[in-house]
Steps between C-alpha positions, in 0.01 A plus 500: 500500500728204296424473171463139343508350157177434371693188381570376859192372620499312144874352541394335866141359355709307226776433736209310727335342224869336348441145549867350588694263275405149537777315746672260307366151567741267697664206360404199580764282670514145353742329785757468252761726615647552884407847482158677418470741234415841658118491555444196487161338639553073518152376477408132537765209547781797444386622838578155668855531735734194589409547861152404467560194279726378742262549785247257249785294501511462904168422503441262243842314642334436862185405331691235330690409814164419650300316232847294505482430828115395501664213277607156703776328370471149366201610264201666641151428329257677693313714250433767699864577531558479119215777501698684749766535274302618207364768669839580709681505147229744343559699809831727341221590234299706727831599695644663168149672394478624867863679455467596149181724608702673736666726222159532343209213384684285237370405152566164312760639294682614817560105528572425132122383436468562176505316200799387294548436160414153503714313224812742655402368876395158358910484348662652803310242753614203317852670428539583912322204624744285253807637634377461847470124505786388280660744758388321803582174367857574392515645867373185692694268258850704585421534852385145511212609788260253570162630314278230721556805788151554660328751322111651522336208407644283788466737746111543452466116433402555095410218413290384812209577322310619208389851726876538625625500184255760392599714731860468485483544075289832595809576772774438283390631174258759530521668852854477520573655120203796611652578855924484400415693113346769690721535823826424282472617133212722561578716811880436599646539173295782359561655842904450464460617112390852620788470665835403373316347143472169324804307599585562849081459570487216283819290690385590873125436407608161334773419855234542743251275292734252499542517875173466581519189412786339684379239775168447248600406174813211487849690494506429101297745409528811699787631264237407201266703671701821491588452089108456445428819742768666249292388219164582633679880558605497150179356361327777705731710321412422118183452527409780756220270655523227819268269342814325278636449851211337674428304216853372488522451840192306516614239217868479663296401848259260366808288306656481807165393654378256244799231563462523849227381475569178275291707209545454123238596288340737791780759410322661226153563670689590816716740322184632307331529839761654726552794232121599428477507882763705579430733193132509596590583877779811313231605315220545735743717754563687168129613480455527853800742529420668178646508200553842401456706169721249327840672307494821409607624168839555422504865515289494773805304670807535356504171477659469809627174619649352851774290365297319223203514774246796441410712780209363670286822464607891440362800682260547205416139548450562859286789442710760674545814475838571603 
């Protein structure tokens, strides 16, 4: 017979009933450094790779070969080709949203939806936007480029009509601000930010921009294109929100527009227009995407930041358990 310690059977019920030590919760990775922190669980935008951006990038480039090429030189008015072109420039929209949900369904704030401080965004528009066109003027003026180049509006035959130039407004300054905010400043460059950070993301982001507009926009402007994708990436970056962006981009389109056209006193109300549309279009993908919890508190986040951009959503955020 073995004798046992009537404490035995005791020591193994307690030894069963020990609950383990919590694990340590994993850091969140913001996309801010090359390497992850040990543990770390991206959620949201962080989880977005250069490979897939670039893949958007493919894709939305042969779209825009095509709508191009729908086009027929010497000014074509045919409405339903202007139409074409709305919807083949909105296209990269769905393109990026159809990526973005293969790392896991995207939010708003994944894109920078989310609302700024408005007098800071309000100051940094007119600051960027400024710079921008005393930029491209000192750059046509030096270059001495002809600025009567065909652009948009004499492609699509503008000012044939009342309808056409509907249409073309809508192309130029609200589809066109929607489709290259979200492809460019709000996929690309967050995508290249998780990656290698702010400036490196910021100056390829802001390149390819400006090359996807050479053989659309005259010569003159294509190097003014990349310095306002640079300022778009840095407005992005102080105000943590794309709507500064599309609202700049909008105004920047629609003064280019309005002279085009001959117009004087239509560049107010065209400005005013082309800027509540393209905000109103921002905001309802916003809603329909979901907006999230909003920020959480500061202890609840470290407050963390990408660059001056903050993390889209964290794994508490997400709801995860990890």
């Amino acid at each position: 017979m073995t004798w046992r310690s009537p404490t035995t059977g005791f020591r193994r019920k307690r030894a069963a009933q020990t609950v383990p030590p919590e694990a340590p919760q994993p850091q969140r990775f913001d996309g801010n450094t090359a390497e992850r922190p040990p543990r770390a669980v991206p959620v949201g935008a962080t989880r977005w790779r250069p490979q897939t951006a670039w893949v958007a990038i493919a894709i939305s480039f042969g779209i825009t070969v095509g709508a191009r090429s729908i086009v027929r030189s010497g000014g074509d008015p045919r409405l339903a080709v202007a139409v074409a072109m709305i919807a083949l420039t909105l296209a990269p929209v769905g393109v990026v949203l159809l990526l973005a949900s293969h790392h896991e369904r995207p939010r708003a704030a994944d894109f920078g939806l989310r609302r700024p401080p408005l007098a800071l965004a309000t100051g940094l528009v007119i600051a960027v936007l400024g710079a921008t066109l005393v930029l491209s003027a000192v750059w046509a003026v030096s270059l001495g480029i002809d600025e009567d180049a065909p652009d948009v509006t004499d492609r699509l035959a503008a000012t044939s009509g009342t309808l056409n130039a509907i249409l073309v407004l809508v192309l130029v300054a609200v589809a066109t601000p929607l489709a290259e905010e979200f492809l460019f400043r709000g996929f690309l460059f967050r995508a290249l930010h998780n990656w290698r950070g702010f400036w490196p993301a910021a100056v390829s982001s802001s390149a390819v921009f400006a090359a996807f507009h050479v053989g659309w926009l005259p010569i003159v402007f294509v190097v003014p294109a990349g310095v306002f994708g640079l300022g778009a990436c840095l407005l992005y970056r102080w105000t943590s929100s794309l709507y500064p962006a599309l609202a700049m981009h909008a105004v920047l389109n629609s003064i280019g527009f309005a002279p085009a056209m001959g117009w004087t006193w239509h560049l107010p109300p065209v400005i005013g227009f082309s800027v509540a549309t393209t905000i109103a279009i921002a905001r309802l993908i916003a809603l329909l995407l979901g907006e999230g919890r909003g920020p959480l508190p500061a202890e609840a986040t470290g407050d963390a930041r990408v660059g001056d951009l903050r993390p889209a959503r964290t794994d508490r955020q997400a709801g995860r358990g990890h």
